[in-house]
Phi, psi and omega in degrees: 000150191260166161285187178277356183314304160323334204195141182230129176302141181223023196159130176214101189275081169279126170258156183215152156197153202239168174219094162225152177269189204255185147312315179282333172103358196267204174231143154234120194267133174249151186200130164248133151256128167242162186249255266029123182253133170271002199210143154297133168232141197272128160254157189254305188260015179191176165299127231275161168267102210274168166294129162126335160288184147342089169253001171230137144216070216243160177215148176229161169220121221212119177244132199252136129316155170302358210245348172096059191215107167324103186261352181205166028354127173228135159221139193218093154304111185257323190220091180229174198294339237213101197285345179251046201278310182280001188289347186245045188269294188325307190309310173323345187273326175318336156347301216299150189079322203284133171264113152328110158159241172276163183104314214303294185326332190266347162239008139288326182290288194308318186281321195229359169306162175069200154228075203259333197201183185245108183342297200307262174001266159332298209282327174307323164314293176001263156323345183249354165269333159287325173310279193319348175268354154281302141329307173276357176301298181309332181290297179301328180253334171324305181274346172293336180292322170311272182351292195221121181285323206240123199300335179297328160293353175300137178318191164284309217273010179229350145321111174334099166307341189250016169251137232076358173301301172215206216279346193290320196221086174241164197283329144255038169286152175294322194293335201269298191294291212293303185297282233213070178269356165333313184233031146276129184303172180277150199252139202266000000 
């Protein structure tokens, strides 16, 4: 890694995303992006982008149901390079029913590839559908624990979804053992 002596910021992406609930018990998740430019960037047809500005800021917000399902969408370009950047914000409602889970990337992908939608924007799904599986988890696994304590009787769609997902929670793993050992193999 160099020191900073070394290297001058050219480019700063932040994403933020919030979680809160509602009245309803539901979620609403917000995702922002910002591009922060450290450098000029050159237009061929406008004005240039100076360092210290804007060259993105956009948000999306997406309020969830209890069942893992988009019940409202908003996207709101406040700063892009480009005056028709924002034309596809609406197009973001196409959303709306669609369930977090499998599939999901892919008819997000379906709905909104291309330019049907906005690279920033899409990618804010994304980030605004991990949130919410972070978020709605205490919620989510508190009732499946009422329901059932022991994970081997969980429905499919109320199975730890995320073992084998990575390396923390691969299914003969300690995390597997400590957490779920019901559906941890048996250790040889």
């Amino acid at each position: 890694m160099s020191n900073d002596s070394t290297r001058r910021l050219v480019h700063t992406r932040t994403i933020t995303c919030r979680a809160f609930r509602l009245a309803d018990g539901g979620l609403e998740i917000e995702a922002t992006v910002t591009d922060l430019k450290g450098q000029e960037v050159p237009f061929r047809s406008r004005e240039p982008v100076r360092e210290g500005e804007y060259m993105h800021t956009m948000s999306l917000s997406l309020v969830m149901d209890g069942d893992d399902t988009i019940r409202d969408v908003r996207a709101h370009t406040a700063i892009a390079p480009w005056p028709m950047c924002g034309g596809v914000d609406a197009a973001y409602r196409s959303l709306i029913g669609l369930r977090i889970g499998g599939g999901f990337s892919q008819a997000v992908k379906e709905r909104l590839g291309g330019i049907q939608g906005c690279t920033h924007l899409t990618e804010l799904v994304t980030q605004a559908a991990n949130t919410y599986m972070q978020a709605s988890w205490p919620d989510r696994i508190g009732q499946q624990m009422a329901i059932e304590p022991d994970p081997r009787r969980w429905s499919p769609r109320n199975t730890p979804r995320f073992i084998n997902g990575c390396h923390a929670w691969r299914e003969d793993g300690s995390t597997v053992q400590q957490e779920y050992p019901e559906l941890a193999p048996p250790r040889k």
